[in-house]
C-alpha positions in Angstrom: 0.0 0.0 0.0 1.6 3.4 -1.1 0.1 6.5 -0.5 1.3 9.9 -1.2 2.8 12.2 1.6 1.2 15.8 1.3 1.2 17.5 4.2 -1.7 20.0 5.3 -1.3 22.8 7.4 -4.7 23.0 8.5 -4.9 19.7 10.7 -2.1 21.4 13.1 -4.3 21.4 15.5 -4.7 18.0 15.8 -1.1 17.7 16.1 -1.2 20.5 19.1 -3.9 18.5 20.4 -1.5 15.3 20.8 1.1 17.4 21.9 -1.2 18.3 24.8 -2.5 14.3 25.6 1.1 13.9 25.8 2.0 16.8 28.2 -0.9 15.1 30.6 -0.4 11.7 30.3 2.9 9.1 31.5 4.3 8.4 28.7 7.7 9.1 26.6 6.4 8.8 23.2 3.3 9.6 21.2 2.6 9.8 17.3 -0.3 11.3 15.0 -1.0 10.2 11.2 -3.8 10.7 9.4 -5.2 10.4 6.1 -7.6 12.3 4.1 -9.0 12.1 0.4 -6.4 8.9 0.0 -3.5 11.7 1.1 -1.5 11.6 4.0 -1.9 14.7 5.3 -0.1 14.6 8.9 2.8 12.3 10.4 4.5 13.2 13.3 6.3 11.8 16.0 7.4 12.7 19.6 9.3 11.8 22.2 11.0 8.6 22.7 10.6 4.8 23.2 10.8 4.3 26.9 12.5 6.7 29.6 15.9 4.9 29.2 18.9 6.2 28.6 19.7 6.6 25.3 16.3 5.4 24.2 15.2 5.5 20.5 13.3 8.3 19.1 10.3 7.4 18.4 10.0 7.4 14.2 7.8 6.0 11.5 9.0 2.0 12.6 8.0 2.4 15.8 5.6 -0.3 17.4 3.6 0.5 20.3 1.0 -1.2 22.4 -2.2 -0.9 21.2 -4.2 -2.6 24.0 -7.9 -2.9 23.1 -7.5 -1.8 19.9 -6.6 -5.3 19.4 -10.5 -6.1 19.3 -10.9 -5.1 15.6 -9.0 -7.4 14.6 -10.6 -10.1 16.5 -14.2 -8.8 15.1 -12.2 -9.0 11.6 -11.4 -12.6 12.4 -15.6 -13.4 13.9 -16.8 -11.3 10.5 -14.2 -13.9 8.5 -15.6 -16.4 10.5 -19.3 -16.0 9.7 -18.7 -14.9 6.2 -17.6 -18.2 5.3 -20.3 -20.0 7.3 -18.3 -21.4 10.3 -20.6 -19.5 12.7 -24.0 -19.7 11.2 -25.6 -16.4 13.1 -24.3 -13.9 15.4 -27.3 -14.4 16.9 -26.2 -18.0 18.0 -26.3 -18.8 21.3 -22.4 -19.4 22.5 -23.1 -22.6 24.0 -23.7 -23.6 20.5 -20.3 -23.4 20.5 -18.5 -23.4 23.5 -20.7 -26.3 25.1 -18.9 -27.0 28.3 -19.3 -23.6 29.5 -21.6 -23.6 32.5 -24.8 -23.5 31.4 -26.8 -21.7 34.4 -24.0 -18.8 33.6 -24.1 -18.5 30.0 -27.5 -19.1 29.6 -29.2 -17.2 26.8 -25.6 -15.0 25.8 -25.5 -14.7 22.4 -21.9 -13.8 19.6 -23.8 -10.8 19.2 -23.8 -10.0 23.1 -20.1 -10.5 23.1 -19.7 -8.4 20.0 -21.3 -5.5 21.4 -20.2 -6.1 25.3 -23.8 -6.5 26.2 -23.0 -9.9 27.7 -23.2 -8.8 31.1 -20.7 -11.0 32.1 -18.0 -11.0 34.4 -14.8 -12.8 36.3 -13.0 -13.1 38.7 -9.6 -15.3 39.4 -11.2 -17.9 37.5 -14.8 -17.7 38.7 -17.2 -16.2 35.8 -20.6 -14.6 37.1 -22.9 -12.6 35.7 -23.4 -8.2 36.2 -26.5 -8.5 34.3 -29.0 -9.8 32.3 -27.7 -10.8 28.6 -28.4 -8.3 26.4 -29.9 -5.5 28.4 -27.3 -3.4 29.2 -23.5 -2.5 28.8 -20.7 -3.3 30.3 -17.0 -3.7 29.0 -15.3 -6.4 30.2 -12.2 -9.3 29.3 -14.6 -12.3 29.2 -16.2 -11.7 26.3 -13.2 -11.1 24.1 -11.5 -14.5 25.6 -15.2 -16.6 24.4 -14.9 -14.5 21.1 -11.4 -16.1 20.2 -12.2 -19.3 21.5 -15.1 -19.5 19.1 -12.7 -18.2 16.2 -10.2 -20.8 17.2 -12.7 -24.0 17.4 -15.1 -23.0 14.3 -12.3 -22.2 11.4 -9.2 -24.1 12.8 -7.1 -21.2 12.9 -6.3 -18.7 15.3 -7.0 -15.1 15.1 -3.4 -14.1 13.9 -3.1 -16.8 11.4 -6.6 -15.3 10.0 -5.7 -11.7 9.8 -1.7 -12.7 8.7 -3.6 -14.6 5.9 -6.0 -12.3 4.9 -5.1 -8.9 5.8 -1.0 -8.9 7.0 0.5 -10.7 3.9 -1.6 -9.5 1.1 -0.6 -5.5 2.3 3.1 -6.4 3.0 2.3 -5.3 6.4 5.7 -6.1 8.8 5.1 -3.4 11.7 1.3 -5.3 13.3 2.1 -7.8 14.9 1.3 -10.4 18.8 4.7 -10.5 20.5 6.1 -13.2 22.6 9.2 -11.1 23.4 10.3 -7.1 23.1 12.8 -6.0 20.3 14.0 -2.9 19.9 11.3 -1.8 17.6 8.5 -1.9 20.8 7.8 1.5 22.5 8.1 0.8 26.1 4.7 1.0 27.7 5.2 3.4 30.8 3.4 2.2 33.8 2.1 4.4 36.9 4.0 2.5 38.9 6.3 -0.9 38.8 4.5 -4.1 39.4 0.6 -2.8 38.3 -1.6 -5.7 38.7 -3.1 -4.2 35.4 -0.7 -4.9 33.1 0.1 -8.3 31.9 2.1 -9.8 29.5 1.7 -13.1 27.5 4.2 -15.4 25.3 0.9 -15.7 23.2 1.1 -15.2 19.0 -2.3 -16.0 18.3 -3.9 -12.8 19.0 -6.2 -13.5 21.8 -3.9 -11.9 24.3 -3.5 -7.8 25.0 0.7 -8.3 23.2 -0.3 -6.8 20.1 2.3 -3.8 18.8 1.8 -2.1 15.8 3.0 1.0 14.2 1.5 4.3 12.9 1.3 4.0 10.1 0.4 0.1 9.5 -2.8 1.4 12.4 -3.4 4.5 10.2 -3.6 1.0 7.0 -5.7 -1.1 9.0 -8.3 2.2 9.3 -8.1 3.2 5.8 -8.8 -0.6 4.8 -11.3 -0.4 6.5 -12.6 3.1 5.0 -12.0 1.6 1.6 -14.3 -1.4 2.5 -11.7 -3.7 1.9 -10.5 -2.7 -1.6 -6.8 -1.6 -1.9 -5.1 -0.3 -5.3 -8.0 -1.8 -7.4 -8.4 -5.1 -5.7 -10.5 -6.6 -3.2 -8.0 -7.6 -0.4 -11.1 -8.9 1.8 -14.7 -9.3 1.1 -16.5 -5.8 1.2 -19.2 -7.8 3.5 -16.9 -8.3 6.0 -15.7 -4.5 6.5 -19.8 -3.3 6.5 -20.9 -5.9 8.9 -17.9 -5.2 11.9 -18.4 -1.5 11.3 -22.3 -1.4 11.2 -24.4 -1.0 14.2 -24.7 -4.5 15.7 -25.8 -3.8 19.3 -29.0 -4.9 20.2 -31.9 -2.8 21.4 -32.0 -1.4 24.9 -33.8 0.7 27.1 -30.9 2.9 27.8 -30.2 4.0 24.7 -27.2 6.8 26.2 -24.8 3.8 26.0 -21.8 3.0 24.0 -22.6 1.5 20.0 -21.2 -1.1 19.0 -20.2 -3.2 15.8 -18.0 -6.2 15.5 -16.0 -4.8 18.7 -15.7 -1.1 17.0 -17.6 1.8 18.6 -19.7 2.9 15.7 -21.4 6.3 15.1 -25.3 5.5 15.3 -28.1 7.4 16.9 -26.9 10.1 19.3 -25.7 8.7 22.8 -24.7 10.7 25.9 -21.7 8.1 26.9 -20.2 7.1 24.0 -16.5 7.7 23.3 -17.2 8.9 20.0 -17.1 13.1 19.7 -20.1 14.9 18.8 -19.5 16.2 15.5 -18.8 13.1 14.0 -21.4 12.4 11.8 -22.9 9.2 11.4 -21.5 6.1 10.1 -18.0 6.7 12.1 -16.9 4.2 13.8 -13.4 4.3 16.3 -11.6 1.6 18.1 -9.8 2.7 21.2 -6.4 1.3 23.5 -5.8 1.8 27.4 -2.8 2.9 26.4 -4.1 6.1 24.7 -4.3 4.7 21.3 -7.4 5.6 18.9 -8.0 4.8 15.6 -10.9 6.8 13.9 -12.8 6.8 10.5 -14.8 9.0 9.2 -16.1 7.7 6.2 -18.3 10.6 4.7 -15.4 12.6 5.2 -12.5 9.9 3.2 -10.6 10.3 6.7 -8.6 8.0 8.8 -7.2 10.0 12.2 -4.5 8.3 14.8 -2.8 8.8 17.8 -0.5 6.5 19.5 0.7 7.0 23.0 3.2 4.5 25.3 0.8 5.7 28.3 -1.1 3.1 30.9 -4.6 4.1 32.1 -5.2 7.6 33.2 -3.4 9.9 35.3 -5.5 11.8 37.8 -6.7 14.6 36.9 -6.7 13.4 33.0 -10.2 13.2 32.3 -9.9 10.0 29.5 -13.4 10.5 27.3 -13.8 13.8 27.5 -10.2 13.7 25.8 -11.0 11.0 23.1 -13.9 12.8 22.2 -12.2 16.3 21.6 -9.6 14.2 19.8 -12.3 13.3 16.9 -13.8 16.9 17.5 -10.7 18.5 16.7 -10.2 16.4 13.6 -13.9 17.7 12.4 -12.9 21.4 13.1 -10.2 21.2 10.7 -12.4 20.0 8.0 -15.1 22.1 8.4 -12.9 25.6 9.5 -9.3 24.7 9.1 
């Protein structure tokens, strides 16, 4: 994938505004690229790796740790998976699948509850209980995501890396995405509050259904704009255009407090308008953003031909940061420039 490098003076202030995140934040380094009208129109990079002496700058071949963000690729890999009928319905029950889950507990949960975290499902240590009733509220937690590749793994044989390495990594040439057993010198540190945070956890895990995925800017900035393109890259069809509508159409199901987060496969997706989603106001409908606890967002704004990121190497929030109201004045600041810049 080659796009041209034209830089635009009037998305600065979305550069400013990553400047700021990373002023407030722990972390060392940060990033911003973003593409607009098949042009990238801002790449920048700041700070460094890790707080090590002598660390790398951070530059254009720099992975860092995208966290959640790791769930589009695993609703890629469900979307693959029900495309080519080895889950017959989102709407399958996941006992269907994983039958020696405990009944009494999983009762009535359905793919589509884990795809939109309205599974309502919890655990802790190893015990798994249920928050709330399956499909009647949301709630974002691990669980789901650990069923979700399980029911990948068991239904097409493969793991979730192997499926987007096949169909997404190797077609592109991509070399920078990647699930990490071990660091190189390529990984961004991630900086952490303090030493020893129960939070953060590290896995020896490639097949993408643990939190060790590292990518960089630009191969995020890819996987968005593949995504904007609906799977169709220098005049041919990488994936299946079916695939890229369904994870980043409205999926959630219906419920009576309708001020929560929307969901497709995984993505938060731009729907009706919703006091507590993480998505800023004047994106118009039909966005959709996938976000990272360690500051990372990826957003697209498809009537505008626009993919927008910012990396950070942060962990969690600061006090004092206030988390959404920055996410969302992230995207707003990307529609300013469009509309005034």
């Amino acid at each position: 994938m080659q796009l041209t490098y034209k830089p635009n003076s009037k998305f600065s202030s979305v550069l400013n505004h990553v400047q700021n995140t990373f002023n407030q934040v722990l972390c060392s380094g940060a990033s911003v690229f973003i593409i607009h009208n098949d042009t990238i129109v801002l790449e920048d990079y700041i700070g460094k790796q890790s707080n090590n002496s002598g660390a790398r700058n951070v530059n254009e071949e720099t992975q860092f740790h995208v966290a959640s963000v790791r769930k589009s690729y695993i609703g890629f890999a469900v979307a693959y998976a029900l495309y080519n009928n080895y889950i017959e319905h989102i709407d399958d029950l996941v006992l269907k699948y994983l039958p020696k889950l405990d009944e009494t507990t999983w009762k009535e949960t359905t793919i589509r509850h884990l795809l939109t975290h309205t599974h309502g499902l919890n655990q802790k240590e190893e015990t798994i209980f249920r928050e709330h009733p399956a499909g009647q509220s949301w709630t974002y937690r691990q669980v789901g995501i650990d069923a979700l590749t399980k029911i990948v793994k068991k239904t097409t044989k493969k793991s979730v890396s192997e499926i987007i390495h096949e169909h997404v990594f190797s077609p592109l040439g991509f070399s920078e995405s990647n699930w990490y057993a071990h660091k190189h010198d390529k990984l961004a540190d991630v900086i952490l509050p303090e030493a020893g945070d129960e939070n953060w956890q590290t896995s020896e895990s490639t097949e993408g259904d643990k939190a060790n995925m590292y990518v960089s800017t630009r191969e995020l900035s890819y996987w968005g704009y593949l995504h904007l393109k609906q799977g169709k890259i220098d005049e041919k069809q990488i994936v299946p255009r079916e695939i890229i509508q369904i994870t980043t159409s409205l999926q959630s199901p219906v419920i009576k407090d309708q001020d929560l987060p929307q969901n497709g496969f995984l993505w938060f997706v731009k729907d009706y308008p919703a006091k507590k989603t993480e998505i800023g106001a004047s994106i118009p409908k039909g966005s959709y953003q996938i976000l990272g606890y360690t500051g990372v967002t990826l957003l697209v704004i498809a009537d505008e031909n626009l993919v927008a990121v910012r990396m950070f190497n942060s962990f969690g929030s600061p006090e004092g940061y206030d988390y959404l109201s920055d996410v969302r004045s992230f995207g707003d600041t990307v529609m300013n420039c469009l509309q005034y810049g």
